[in-house]
C-alpha positions, 0 to 999 in steps of 0.5 A: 209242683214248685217252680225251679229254681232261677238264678240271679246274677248281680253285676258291678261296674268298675268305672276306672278298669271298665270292669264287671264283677258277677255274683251269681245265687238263686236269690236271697238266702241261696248260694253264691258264688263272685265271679272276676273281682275288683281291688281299687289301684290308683296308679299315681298315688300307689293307694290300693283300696277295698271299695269296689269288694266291699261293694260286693261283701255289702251285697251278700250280706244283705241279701243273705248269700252264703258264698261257696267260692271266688273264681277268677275267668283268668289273670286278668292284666287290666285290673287287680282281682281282689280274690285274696281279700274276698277270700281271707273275708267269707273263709271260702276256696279260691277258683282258677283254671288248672293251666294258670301254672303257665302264666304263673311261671311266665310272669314269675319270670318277668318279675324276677321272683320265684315260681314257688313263692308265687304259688304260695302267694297265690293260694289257688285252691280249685283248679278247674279244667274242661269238664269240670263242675262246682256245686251251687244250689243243688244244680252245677256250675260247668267249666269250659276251657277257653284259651287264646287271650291267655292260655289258662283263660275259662268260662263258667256256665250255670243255668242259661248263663256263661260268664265268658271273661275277656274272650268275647266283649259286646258285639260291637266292640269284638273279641279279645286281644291274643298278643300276650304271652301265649295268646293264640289267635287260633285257639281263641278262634275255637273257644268263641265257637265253642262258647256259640256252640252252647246254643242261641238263648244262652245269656253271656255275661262280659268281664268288661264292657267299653262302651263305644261311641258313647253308648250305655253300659252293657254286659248280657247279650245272647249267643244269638246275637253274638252271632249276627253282629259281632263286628270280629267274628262277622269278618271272619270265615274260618279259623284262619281269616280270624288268627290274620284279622286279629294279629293285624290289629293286635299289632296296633294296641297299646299295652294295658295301663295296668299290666305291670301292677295287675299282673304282679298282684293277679298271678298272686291271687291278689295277694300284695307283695310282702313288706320290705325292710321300711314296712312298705310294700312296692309294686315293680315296673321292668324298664326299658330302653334308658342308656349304658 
C-alpha cells in the first residue's frame, strides 16, 4: 500500500507586520489552500503594494498548486490581508468565519460607512462556523470557533496541524489581546482549551511571531508544549484567573499601528476604498481629542 498523503505547509514572514502567511498542500501538484494573507501598506507614503502576495502567487505556480480557497483566522487589525487581490488572481472563494457580520457592523460603524456597502465590498463567499469543514486533497480541513480576540476569530485544522490565528503566540511571548471590540477574555480562555484539547502532538502554526529578547524567528510548536511553557496560561488556574490576568495587562498596551488602515481594508476582505472624485483612494483615520 502507498503511504498517505502528508501535508506540507509553507510559511511567509511578514517583516514589517511580524506576520506569517500559511500555504498548505500535499506537495507539488495538489490542492492548496493560503491561509492569513499580507498586502505591503507603508503607513507614511500611503504606498499599498503586492509583493509579499506576489511572494506567495510565485510559490504556487512554481510548485503547481491548484489553489481551492483563501481564508482568513480573522480580521486581522495589524495587517491588510491581501485576500481580494489573491482572490481576483487564482478565481477562487473567499473564507471567513460566519460571526465576521459582527465585526463588519462594528467597524462599519466607526468608519462611518454603510454595513451593506461593507459586505458588498467584502465578498465573503464561505462562511464557516463550529463543525464545519472545507475539502482538500481528498481529506478535510475542520473548522473551530475560537472567539475572544475578536468574536469571529477560527482556527482551521487539517492532518495534525491547526493554524490558530492570533489566539495563542509562541510560548514565551503568551496569548492574544481581548481588549477590542468585543473581545472576551473568558471566551478566549475556552478557545485556548479547546485548541489543547486537539491533543499533545498536534503542530500549531502562529499568525504571528515577535520574536522576544532577540530569539529567531518561530511559527510551529506543539500543544504539548503550549501547554508547559506558556508564559499566560502557566499563570492561570482557571477561566477566572485568566480573564484577571489578561484584562490587567491588556490595560497597558498600545493600539496597533495599523488598526485604522487594516481594519478598513480587512472588514472589506482587502478590498481598497473606491476612488474619490480625484481618482485617489484615501484611507481615513477617526481623531480624537483636538479643541472646540
Amino acid at each position: 500500500m502507498p503511504e498517505p498523503a502528508k501535508a506540507q505547509v509553507k510559511t511567509f514572514f511578514h517583516e514589517a507586520t511580524f506576520s506569517l502567511t500559511h500555504i498548505v498542500s500535499d506537495g507539488p501538484g495538489t490542492g492548496a489552500v493560503i491561509i492569513d494573507s499580507v498586502l505591503d501598506f507603508d503607513p507614511v507614503t500611503g504606498e499599498v503594494a503586492t509583493t509579499a502576495a506576489d511572494e506567495a502567487l510565485a510559490y504556487v505556480k512554481k510548485n503547481e498548486l491548484s489553489v481551492r480557497c483563501i481564508l482568513d483566522t480573522h480580521i486581522h487589525a495589524d495587517h491588510l490581508t491581501a485576500a481580494k487581490y489573491l482572490k481576483t488572481k487564482l478565481g477562487v472563494p473567499y473564507g471567513l468565519g460566519k460571526h465576521i457580520p459582527e465585526v463588519q457592523k462594528e467597524w462599519s460603524a466607526r468608519y462611518n460607512v454603510t454595513y451593506e456597502e461593507t459586505t458588498e465590498a467584502a465578498g465573503v463567499d464561505i462562511m464557516l462556523g463550529e463543525g464545519d469543514t472545507l475539502e482538500l486533497n481528498g481529506r478535510s480541513i475542520g473548522v473551530l470557533e475560537t472567539s475572544g480576540h475578536t468574536p469571529a476569530c477560527i482556527t482551521y485544522t487539517y492532518d495534525d496541524m491547526a493554524f490558530v490565528g492570533d489566539t495563542f503566540f509562541m510560548p514565551d511571548y503568551g496569548t492574544a489581546r481581548c481588549d477590542f471590540p468585543g473581545g472576551d477574555a473568558e471566551q478566549l480562555y475556552a478557545s485556548l482549551q479547546k485548541i489543547v484539547a486537539l491533543g499533545d502532538e498536534v503542530r500549531l502554526f502562529m499568525c504571528h511571531d515577535y520574536m522576544p529578547g532577540g530569539r529567531a524567528l518561530k511559527w510551529e510548536v506543539t500543544v504539548a508544549e503550549q501547554k508547559a511553557s506558556n508564559i499566560h496560561l502557566s499563570r492561570s488556574a482557571n477561566a477566572q484567573a485568566f480573564k484577571a490576568f489578561r484584562e490587567d495587562r491588556d490595560k497597558d498596551l498600545a493600539t496597533p499601528r495599523l488598526l485604522w488602515p487594516s481594519l478598513q481594508v480587512n472588514i472589506r476582505g482587502g478590498a481598497l476604498p473606491e476612488p474619490e472624485s480625484n481618482g485617489m483612494r484615501y484611507l481615513k483615520t477617526p481623531l480624537t481629542g483636538g479643541w472646540d
